[in-house]
N, CA, C and O atoms as a GROMACS GRO file, in nm:
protein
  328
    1UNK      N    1  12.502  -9.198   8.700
    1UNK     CA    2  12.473  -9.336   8.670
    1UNK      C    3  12.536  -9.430   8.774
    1UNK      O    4  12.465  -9.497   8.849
    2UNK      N    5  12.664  -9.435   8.778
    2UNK     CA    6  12.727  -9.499   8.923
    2UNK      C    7  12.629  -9.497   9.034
    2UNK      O    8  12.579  -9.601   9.075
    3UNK      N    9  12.594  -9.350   9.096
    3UNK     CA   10  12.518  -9.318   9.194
    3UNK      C   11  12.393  -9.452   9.200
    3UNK      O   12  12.391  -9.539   9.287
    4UNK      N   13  12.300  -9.442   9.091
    4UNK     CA   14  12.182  -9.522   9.065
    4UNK      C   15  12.253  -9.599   9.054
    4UNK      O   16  12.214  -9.661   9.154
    5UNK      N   17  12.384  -9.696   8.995
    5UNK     CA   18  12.406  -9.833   9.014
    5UNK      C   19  12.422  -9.870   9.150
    5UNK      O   20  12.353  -9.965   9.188
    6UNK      N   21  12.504  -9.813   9.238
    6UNK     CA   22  12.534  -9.836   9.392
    6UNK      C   23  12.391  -9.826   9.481
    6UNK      O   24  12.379  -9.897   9.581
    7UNK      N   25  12.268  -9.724   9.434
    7UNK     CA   26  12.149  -9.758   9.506
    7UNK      C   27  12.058  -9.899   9.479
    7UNK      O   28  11.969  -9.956   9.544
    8UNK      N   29  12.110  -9.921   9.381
    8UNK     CA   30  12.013 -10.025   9.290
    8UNK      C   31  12.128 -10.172   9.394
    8UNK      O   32  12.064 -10.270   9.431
    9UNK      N   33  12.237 -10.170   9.418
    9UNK     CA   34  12.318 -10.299   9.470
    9UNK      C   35  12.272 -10.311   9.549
    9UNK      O   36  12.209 -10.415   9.572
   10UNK      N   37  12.284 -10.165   9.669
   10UNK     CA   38  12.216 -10.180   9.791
   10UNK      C   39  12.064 -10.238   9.815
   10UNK      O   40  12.055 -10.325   9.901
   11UNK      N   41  11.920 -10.190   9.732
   11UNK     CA   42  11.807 -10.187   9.719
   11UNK      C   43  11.825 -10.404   9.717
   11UNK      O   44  11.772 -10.469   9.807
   12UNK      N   45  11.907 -10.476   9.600
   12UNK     CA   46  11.938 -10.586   9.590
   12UNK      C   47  11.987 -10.693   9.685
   12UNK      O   48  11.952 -10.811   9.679
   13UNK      N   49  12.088 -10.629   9.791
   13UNK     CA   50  12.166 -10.654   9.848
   13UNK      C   51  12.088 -10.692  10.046
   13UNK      O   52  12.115 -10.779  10.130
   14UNK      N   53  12.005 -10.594  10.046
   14UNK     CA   54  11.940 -10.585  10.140
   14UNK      C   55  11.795 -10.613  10.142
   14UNK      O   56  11.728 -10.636  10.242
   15UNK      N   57  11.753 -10.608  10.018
   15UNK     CA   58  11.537 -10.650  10.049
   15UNK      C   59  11.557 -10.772   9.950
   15UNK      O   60  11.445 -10.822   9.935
   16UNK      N   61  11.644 -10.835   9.881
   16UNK     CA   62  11.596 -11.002   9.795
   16UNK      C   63  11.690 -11.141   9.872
   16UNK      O   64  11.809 -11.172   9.871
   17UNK      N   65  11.641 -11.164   9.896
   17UNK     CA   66  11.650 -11.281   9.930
   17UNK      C   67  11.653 -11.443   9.807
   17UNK      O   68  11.566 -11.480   9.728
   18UNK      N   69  11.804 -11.513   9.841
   18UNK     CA   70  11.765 -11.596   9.719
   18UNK      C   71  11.727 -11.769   9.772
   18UNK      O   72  11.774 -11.847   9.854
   19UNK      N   73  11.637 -11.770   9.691
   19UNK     CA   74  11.564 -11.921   9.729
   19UNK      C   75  11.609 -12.026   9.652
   19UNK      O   76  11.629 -12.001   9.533
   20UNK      N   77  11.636 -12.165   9.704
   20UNK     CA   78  11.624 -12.264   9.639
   20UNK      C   79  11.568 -12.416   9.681
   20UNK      O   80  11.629 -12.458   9.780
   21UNK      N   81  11.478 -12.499   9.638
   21UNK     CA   82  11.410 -12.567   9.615
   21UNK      C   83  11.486 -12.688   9.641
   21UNK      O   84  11.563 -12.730   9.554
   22UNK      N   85  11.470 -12.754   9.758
   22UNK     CA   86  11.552 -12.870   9.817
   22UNK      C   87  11.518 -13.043   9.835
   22UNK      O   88  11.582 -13.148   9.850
   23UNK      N   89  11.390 -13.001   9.824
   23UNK     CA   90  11.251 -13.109   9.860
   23UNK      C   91  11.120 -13.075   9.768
   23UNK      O   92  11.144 -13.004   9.671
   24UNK      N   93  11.036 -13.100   9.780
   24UNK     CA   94  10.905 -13.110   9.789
   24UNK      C   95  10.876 -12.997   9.877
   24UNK      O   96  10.900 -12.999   9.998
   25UNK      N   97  10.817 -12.888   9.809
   25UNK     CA   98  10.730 -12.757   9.908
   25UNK      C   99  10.830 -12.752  10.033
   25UNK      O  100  10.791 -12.741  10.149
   26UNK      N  101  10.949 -12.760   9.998
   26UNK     CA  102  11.106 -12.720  10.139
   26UNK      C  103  11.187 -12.615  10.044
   26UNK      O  104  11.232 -12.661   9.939
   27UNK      N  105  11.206 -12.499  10.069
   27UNK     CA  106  11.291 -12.416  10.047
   27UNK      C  107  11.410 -12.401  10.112
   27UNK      O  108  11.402 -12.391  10.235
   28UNK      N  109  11.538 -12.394  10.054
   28UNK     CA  110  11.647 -12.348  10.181
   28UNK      C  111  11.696 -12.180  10.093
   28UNK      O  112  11.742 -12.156   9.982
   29UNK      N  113  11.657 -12.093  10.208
   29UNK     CA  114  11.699 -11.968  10.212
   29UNK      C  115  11.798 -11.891  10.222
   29UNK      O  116  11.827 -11.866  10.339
   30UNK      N  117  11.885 -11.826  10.116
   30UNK     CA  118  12.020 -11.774  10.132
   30UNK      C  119  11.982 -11.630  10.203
   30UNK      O  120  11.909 -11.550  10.145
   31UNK      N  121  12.037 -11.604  10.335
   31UNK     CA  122  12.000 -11.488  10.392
   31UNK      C  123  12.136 -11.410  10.450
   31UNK      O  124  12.201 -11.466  10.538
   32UNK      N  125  12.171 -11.300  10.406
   32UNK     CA  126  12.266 -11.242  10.470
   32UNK      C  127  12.270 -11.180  10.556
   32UNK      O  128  12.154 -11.164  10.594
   33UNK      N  129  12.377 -11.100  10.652
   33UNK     CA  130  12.372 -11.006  10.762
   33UNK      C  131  12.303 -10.889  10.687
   33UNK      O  132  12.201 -10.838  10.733
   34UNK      N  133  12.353 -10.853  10.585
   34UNK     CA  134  12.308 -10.737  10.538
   34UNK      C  135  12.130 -10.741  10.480
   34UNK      O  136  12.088 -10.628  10.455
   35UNK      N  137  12.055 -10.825  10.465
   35UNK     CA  138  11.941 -10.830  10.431
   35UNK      C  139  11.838 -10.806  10.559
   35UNK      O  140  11.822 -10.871  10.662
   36UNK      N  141  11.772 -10.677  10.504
   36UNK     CA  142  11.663 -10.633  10.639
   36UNK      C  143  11.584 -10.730  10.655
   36UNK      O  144  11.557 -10.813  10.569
   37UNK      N  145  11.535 -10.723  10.784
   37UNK     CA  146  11.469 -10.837  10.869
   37UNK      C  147  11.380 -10.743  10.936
   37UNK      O  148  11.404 -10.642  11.003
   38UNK      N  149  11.241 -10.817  10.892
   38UNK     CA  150  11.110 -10.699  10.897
   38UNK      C  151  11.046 -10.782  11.007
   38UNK      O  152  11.096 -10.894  11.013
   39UNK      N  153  10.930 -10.753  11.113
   39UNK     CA  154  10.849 -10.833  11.195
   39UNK      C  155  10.781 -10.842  11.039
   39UNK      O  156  10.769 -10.771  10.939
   40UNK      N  157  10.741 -10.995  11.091
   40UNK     CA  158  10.617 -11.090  11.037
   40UNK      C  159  10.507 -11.025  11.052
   40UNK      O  160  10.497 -11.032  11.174
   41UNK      N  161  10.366 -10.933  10.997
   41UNK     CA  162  10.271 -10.872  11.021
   41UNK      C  163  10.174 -11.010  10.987
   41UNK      O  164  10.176 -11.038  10.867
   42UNK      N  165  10.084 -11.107  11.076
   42UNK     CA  166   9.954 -11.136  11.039
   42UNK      C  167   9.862 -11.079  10.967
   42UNK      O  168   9.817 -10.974  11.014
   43UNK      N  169   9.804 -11.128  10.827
   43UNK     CA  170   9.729 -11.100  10.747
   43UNK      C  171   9.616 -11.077  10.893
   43UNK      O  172   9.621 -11.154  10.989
   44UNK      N  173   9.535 -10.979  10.888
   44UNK     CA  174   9.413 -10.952  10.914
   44UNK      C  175   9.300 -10.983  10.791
   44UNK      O  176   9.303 -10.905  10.696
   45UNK      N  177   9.212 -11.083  10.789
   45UNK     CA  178   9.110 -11.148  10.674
   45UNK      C  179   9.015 -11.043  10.705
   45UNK      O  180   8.951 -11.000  10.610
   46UNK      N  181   8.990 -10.984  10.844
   46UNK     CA  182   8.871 -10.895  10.862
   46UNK      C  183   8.895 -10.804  10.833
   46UNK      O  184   8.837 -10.714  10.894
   47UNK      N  185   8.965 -10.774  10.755
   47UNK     CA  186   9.075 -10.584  10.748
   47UNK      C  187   8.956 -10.510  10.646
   47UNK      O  188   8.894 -10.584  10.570
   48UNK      N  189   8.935 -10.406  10.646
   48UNK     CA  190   8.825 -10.338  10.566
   48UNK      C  191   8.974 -10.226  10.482
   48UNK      O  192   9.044 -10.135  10.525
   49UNK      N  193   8.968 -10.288  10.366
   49UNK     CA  194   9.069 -10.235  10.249
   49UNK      C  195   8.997 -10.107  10.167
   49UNK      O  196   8.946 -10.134  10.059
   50UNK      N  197   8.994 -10.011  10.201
   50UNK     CA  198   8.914  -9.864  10.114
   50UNK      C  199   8.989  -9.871   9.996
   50UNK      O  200   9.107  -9.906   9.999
   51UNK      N  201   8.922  -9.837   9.876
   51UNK     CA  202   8.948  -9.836   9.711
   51UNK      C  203   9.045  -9.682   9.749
   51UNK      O  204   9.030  -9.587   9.826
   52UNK      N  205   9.146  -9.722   9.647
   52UNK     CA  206   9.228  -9.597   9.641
   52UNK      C  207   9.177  -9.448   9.557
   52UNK      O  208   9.122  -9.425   9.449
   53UNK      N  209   9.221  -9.376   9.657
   53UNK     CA  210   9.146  -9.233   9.601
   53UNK      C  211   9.177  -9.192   9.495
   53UNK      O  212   9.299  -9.197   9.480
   54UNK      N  213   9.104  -9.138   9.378
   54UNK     CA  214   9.139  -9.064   9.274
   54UNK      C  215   9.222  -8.986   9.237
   54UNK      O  216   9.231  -8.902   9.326
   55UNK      N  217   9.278  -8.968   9.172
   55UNK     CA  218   9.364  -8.862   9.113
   55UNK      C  219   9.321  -8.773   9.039
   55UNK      O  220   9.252  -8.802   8.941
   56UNK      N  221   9.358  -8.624   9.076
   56UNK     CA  222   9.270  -8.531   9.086
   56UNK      C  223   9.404  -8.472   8.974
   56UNK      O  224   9.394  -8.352   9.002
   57UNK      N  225   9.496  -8.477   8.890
   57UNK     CA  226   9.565  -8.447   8.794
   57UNK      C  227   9.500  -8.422   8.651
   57UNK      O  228   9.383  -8.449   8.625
   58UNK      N  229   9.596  -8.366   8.557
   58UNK     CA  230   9.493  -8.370   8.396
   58UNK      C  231   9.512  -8.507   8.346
   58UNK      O  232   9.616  -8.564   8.312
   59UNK      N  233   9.382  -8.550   8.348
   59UNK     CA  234   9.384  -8.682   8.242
   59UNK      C  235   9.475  -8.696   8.128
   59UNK      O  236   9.534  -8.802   8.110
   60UNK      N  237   9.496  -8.565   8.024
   60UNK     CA  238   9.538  -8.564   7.936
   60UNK      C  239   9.663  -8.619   7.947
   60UNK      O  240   9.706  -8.695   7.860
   61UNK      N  241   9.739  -8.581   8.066
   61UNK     CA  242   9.874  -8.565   8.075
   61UNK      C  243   9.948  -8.641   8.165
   61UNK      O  244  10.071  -8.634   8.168
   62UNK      N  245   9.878  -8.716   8.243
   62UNK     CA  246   9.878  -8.822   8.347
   62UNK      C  247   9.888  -8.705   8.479
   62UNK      O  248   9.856  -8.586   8.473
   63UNK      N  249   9.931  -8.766   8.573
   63UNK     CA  250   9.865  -8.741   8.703
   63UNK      C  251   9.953  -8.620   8.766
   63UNK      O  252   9.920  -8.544   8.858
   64UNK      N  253  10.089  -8.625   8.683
   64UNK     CA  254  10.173  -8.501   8.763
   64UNK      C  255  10.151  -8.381   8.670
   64UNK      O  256  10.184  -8.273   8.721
   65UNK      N  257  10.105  -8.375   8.550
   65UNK     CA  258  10.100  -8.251   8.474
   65UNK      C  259  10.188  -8.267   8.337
   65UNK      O  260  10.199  -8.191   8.240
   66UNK      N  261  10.244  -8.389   8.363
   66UNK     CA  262  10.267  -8.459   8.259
   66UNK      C  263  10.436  -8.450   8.259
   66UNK      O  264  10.494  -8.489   8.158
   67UNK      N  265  10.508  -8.401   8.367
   67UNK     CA  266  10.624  -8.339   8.367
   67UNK      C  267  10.771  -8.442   8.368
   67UNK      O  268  10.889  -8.438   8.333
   68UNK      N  269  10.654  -8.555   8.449
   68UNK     CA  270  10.765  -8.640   8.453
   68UNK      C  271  10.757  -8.727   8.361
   68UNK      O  272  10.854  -8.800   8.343
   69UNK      N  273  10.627  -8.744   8.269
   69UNK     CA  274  10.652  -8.811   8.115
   69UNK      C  275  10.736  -8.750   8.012
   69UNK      O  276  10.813  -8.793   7.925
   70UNK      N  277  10.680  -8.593   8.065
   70UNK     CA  278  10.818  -8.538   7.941
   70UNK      C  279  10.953  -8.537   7.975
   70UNK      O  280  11.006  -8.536   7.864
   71UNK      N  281  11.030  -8.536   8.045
   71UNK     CA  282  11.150  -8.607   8.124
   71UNK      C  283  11.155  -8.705   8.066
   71UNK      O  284  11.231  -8.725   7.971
   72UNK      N  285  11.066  -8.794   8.119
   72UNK     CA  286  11.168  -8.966   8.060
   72UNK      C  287  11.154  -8.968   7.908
   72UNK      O  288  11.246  -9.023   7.847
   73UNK      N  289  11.012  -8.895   7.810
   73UNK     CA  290  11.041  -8.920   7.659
   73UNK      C  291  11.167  -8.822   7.630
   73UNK      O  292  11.244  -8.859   7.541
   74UNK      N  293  11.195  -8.698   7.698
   74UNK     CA  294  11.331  -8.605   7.672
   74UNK      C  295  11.484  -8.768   7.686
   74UNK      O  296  11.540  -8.815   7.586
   75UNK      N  297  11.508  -8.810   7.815
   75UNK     CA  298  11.575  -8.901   7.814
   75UNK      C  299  11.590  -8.999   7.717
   75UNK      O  300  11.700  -9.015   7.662
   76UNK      N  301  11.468  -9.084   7.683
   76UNK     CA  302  11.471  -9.182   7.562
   76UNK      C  303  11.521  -9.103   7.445
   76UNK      O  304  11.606  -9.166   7.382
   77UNK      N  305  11.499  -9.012   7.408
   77UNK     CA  306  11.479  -8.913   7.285
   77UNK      C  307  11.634  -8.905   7.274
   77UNK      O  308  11.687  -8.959   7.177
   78UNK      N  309  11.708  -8.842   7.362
   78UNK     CA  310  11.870  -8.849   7.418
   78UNK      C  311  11.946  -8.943   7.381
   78UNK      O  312  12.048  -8.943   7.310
   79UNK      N  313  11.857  -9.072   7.463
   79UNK     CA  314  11.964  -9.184   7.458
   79UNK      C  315  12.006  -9.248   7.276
   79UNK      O  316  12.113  -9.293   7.235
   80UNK      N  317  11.827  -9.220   7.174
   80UNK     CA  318  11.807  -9.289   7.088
   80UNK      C  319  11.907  -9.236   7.010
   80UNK      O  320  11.954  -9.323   6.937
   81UNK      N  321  11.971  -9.103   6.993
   81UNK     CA  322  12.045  -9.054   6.891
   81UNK      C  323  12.186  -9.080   6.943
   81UNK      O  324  12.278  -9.037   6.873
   82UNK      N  325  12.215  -9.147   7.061
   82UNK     CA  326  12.375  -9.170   7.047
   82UNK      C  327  12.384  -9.242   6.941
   82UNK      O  328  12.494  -9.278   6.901
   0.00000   0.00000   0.00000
């Protein structure tokens, strides 16, 4: 649990950025050393976007075989009887 709290600070710490509202449509941006700094990619409007491919898994069971639903209901199931 620690482990996942310290990935989750970092994940926080480095990709959010906090905004606040100074003016009228003016933001001033709290940005740290530690927050990644990505190139700016231009939207392409002409971009040809293909529909995402199917999933070829059992319906019944969702898409991995159902393995990682039974995991997290095993977990909930865990947590509910402390």
């Amino acid at each position: 649990m620690i482990k996942l709290a310290e990935e989750v600070d970092y994940e926080l710490r480095t990709n959010v950025i906090q905004a606040k509202q100074t003016k009228d449509n003016v933001y001033e941006l709290r940005i740290t050393p530690e927050t990644t700094r990505m190139d700016n990619v231009v939207f392409n409007p002409d971009a040809v976007i293909q529909a995402p491919r199917k999933r070829q898994g059992d319906k019944s069971t969702g898409c991995c075989g159902g393995a990682a639903m039974a995991a997290l209901e095993a977990e909930l199931d865990s947590r509910s009887k402390k």
